[in-house]
C-alpha positions as CSV (number, residue, x, y, z in Angstrom):
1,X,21.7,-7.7,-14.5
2,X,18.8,-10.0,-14.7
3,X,18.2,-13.0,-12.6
4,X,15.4,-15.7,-12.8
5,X,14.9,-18.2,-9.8
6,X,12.5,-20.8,-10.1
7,X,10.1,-21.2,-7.4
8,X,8.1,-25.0,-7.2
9,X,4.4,-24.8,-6.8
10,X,3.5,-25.7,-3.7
11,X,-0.6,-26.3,-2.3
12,X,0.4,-25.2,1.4
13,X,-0.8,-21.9,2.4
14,X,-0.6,-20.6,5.3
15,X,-4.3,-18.5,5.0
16,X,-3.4,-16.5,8.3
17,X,-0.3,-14.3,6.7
18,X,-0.9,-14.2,2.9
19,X,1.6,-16.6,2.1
20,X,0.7,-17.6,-1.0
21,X,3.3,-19.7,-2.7
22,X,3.1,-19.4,-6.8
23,X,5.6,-20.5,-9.4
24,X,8.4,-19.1,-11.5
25,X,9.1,-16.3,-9.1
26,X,11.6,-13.8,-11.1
27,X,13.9,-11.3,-9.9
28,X,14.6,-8.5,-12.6
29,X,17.2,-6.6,-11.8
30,X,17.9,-2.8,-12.7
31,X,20.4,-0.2,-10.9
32,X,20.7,3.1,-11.2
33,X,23.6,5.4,-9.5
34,X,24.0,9.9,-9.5
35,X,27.7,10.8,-8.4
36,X,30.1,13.1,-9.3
37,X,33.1,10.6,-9.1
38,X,33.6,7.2,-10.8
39,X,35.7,5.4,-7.8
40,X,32.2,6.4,-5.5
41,X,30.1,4.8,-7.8
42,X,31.9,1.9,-8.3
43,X,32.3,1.1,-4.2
44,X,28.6,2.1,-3.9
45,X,27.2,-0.1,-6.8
46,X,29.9,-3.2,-5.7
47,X,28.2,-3.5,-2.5
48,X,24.9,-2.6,-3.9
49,X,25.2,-5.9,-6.2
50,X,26.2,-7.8,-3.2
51,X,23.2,-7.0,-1.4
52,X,21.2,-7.4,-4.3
53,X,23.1,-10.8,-5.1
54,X,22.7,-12.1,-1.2
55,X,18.8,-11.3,-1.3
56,X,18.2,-13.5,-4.5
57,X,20.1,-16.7,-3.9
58,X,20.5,-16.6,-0.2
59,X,18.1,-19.1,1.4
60,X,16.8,-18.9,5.4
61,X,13.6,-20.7,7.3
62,X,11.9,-18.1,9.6
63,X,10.1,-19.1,12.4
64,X,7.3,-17.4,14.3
65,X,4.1,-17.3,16.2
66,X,0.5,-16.3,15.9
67,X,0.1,-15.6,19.5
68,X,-1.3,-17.7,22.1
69,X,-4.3,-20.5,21.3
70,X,-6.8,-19.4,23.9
71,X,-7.7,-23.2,24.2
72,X,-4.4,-25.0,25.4
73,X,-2.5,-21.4,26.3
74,X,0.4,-22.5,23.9
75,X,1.9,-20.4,21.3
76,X,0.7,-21.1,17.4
77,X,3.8,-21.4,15.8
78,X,4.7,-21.4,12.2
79,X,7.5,-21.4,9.6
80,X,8.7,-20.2,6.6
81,X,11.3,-21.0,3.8
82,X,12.5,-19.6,0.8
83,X,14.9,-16.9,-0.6
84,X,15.2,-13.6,1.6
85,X,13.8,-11.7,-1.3
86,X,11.2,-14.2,-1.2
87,X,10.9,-13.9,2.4
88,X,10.5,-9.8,2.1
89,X,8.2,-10.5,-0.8
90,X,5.4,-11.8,1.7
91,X,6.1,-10.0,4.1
92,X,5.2,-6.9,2.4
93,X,2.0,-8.6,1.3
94,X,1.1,-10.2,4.6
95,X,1.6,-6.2,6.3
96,X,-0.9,-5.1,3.8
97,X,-3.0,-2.1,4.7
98,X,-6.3,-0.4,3.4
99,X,-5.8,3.5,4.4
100,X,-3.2,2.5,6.8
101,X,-5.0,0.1,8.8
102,X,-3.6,-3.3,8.8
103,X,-6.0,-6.0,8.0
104,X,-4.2,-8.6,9.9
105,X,-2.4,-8.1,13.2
106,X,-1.3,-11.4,12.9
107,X,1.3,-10.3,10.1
108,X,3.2,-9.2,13.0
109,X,5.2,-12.3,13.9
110,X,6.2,-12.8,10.8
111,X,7.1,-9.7,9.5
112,X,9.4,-9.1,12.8
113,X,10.6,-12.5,11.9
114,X,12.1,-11.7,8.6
115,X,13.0,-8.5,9.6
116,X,15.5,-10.0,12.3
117,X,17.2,-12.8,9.5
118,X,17.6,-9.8,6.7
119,X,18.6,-6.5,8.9
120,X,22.1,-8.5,10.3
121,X,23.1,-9.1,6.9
122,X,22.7,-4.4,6.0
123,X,25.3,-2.4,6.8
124,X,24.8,0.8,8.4
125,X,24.9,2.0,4.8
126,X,22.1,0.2,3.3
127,X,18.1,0.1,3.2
128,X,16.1,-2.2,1.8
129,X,12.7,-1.9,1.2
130,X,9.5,-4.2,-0.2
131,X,6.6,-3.2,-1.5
132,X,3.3,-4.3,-3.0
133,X,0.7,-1.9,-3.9
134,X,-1.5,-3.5,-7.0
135,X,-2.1,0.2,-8.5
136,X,-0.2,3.5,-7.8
137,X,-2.8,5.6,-5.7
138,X,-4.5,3.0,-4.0
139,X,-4.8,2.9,-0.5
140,X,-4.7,-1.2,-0.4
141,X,-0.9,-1.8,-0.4
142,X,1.9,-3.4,1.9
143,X,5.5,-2.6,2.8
144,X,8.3,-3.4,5.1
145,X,11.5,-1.1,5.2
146,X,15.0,-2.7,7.0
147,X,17.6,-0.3,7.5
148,X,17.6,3.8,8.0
149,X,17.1,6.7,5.7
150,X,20.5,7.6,3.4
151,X,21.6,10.9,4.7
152,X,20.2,13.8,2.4
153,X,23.9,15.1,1.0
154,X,25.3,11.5,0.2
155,X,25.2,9.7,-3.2
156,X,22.9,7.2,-3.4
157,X,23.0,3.7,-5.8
158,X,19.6,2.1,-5.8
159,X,19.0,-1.7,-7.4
160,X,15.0,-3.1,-7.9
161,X,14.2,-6.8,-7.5
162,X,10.8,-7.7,-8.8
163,X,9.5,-10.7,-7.3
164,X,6.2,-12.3,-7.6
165,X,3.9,-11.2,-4.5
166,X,1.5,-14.3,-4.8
167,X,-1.6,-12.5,-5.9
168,X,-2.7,-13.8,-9.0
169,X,-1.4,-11.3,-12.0
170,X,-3.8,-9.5,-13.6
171,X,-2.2,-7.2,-16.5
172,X,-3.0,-8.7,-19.6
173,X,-6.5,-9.1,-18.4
174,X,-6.1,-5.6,-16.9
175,X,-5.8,-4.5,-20.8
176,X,-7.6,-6.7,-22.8
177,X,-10.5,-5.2,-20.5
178,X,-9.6,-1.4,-20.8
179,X,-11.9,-1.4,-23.9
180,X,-15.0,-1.4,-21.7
181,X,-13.6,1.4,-19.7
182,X,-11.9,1.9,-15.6
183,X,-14.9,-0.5,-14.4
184,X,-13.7,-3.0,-16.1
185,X,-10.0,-2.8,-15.5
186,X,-11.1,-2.2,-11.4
187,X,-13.4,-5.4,-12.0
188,X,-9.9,-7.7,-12.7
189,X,-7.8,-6.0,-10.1
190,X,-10.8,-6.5,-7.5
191,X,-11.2,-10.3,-8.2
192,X,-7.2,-10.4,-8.5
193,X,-6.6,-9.5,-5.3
194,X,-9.7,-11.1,-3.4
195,X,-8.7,-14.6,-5.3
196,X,-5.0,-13.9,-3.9
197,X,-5.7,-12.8,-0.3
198,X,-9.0,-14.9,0.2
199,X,-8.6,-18.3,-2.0
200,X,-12.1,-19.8,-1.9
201,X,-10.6,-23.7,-1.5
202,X,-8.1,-22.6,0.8
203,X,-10.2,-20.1,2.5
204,X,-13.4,-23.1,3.1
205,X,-10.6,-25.1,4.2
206,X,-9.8,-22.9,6.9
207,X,-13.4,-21.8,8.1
208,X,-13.9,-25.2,8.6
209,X,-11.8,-25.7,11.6
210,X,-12.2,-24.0,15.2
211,X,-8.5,-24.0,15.3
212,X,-6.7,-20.4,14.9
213,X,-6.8,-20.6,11.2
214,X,-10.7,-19.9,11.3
215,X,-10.2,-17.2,13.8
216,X,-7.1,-15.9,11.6
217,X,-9.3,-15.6,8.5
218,X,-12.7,-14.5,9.9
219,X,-10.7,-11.6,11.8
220,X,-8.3,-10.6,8.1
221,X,-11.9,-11.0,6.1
222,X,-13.9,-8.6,8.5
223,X,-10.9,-6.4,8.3
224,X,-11.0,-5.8,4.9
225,X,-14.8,-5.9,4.8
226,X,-14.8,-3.1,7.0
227,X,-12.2,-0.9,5.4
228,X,-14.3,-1.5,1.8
229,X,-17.7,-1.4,3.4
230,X,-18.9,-4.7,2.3
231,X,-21.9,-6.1,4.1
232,X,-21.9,-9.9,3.7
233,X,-19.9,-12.2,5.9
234,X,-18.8,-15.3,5.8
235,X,-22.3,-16.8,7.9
236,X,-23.7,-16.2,4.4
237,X,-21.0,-18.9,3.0
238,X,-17.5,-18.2,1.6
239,X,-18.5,-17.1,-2.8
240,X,-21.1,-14.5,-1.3
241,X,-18.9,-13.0,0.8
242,X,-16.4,-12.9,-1.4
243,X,-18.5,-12.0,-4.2
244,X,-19.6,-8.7,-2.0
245,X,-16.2,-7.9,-1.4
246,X,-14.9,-8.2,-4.9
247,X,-17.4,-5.8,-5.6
248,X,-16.8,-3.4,-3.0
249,X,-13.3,-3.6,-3.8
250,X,-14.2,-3.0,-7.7
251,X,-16.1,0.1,-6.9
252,X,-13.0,1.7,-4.9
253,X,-10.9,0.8,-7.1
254,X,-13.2,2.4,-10.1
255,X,-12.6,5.6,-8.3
256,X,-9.4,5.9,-8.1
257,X,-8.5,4.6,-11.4
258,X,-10.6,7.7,-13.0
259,X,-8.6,9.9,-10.8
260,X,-5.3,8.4,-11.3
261,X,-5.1,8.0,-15.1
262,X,-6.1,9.7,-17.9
263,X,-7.4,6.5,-20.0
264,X,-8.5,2.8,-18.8
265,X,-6.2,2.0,-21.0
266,X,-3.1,3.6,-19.0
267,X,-5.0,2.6,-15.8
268,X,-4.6,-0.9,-17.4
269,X,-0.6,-0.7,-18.1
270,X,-0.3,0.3,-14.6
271,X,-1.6,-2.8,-12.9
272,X,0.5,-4.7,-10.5
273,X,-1.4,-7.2,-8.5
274,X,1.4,-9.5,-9.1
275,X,4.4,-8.0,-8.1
276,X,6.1,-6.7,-5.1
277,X,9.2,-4.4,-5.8
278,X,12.3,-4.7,-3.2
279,X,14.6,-1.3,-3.7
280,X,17.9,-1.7,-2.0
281,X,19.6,1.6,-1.4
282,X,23.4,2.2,-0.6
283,X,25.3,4.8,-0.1
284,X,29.1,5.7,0.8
């Protein structure tokens, strides 16, 4: 079952979450099922479409809140519409960590936020889970789970959504640059995912207000700085520090690509700035 839902491109961004919004967003569709009896599977994998089915073409606006603006003690508050897979989709993003540490406390509100309009619609039978991680083995990568663990002697039926994360998609660059070796292939994912989290329009934009968008940025960038030991801030102006970080980035990811892979080449195939994988699970 494959389905494809357009997504318009839109030039809002909401810089203090990762909400990136990108075009063509498509949901492909696989399941997979291990039982020992056909009616079992069939229950399992019914409900498993369902879920799979409601998280693609259901719709839902989520509203939350940055916390309080220190300046006029009200709450910042946001919103948020699309698709509920499109809705885990950036949440998983905007939860990123780097070796478990978030880089943005302000994910919070809306992670919680989507989490409360998708868990009512689980059973007590069902887990969904989103995740973004742009290479397997890298400690940059993002996740929110809704709904508990399947008991360890039940059947399970598991169906995968892929569904664009909002971070620019790097694979066929990822490749076409293997032939230089891992350096290379880190070198796209690095200025991948620091175009995707820190857009330098969009970014500029944001620094340039006192509001909590500039404090919501400054705070995410230093995060990330700190976690990749980059030295340059944004005092120095917004393509310097970036710059610095895409490197520092580039250099951790060189490291674990060599210890990961084999070849660039497989390093390469392996890529996935671009995608964020939601895996519902069901069970009888």
């Amino acid at each position: 079952m494959t389905r494809r839902n357009e997504r318009g491109i839109s030039t809002v961004v909401d810089v203090s979450v990762f909400l990136l919004l990108v075009g063509a967003a498509v949901f492909s569709v696989a399941t997979a099922a291990d039982a020992s009896a056909a009616d079992t599977v069939s229950i399992t994998a019914d409900r498993d479409e369902a879920t799979v089915e409601t998280l693609a073409t259901t719709t839902a606006t989520v509203q939350y809140d940055l916390g309080v603006d220190d300046r006029t003690g009200e709450p910042i508050e946001r919103a948020r519409h699309g698709t509920l897979a499109e809705l885990l989709a950036d949440a998983a993003v905007a939860n990123a960590t780097v070796d478990g540490a978030p880089l943005s406390p302000y994910a919070v509100g809306f992670v919680d936020a989507v989490g409360a309009t998708v868990s009512p619609l689980l059973d007590g039978r069902t887990q969904v889970a989103a995740t973004w991680r742009p290479i397997p083995g890298s400690t940059l990568a993002g996740q929110v789970r809704l709904g508990p663990d399947p008991p360890t002697d039940s059947t399970v039926h598991a169906a995968t959504l892929t569904v664009d994360s909002g971070i620019p998609p790097t694979s066929d660059r990822a490749r076409s640059a293997s032939v230089g070796g891992y350096g290379h292939v880190a070198d796209v994912v690095a200025r991948g995912t620091v175009d995707g989290l820190f857009p330098p329009r969009r970014t500029r934009v944001a620094l340039d207000g006192d509001g909590a968008d500039a404090v919501v940025a400054r705070e995410r960038f230093a995060s990330m700085r700190s976690a990749y030991d980059s030295e340059t801030t944004f005092e120095a102006g917004v393509e310097p520090a970036r710059a610095d970080l895409t490197a520092a980035v580039s250099n951790r990811t060189t490291r674990t690509l060599e210890s990961q892979f084999e070849t660039p080449r497989a390093a390469a195939a392996a890529v996935r700035t671009g995608s964020v994988h939601i895996v519902v699970r069901t069970w009888s």
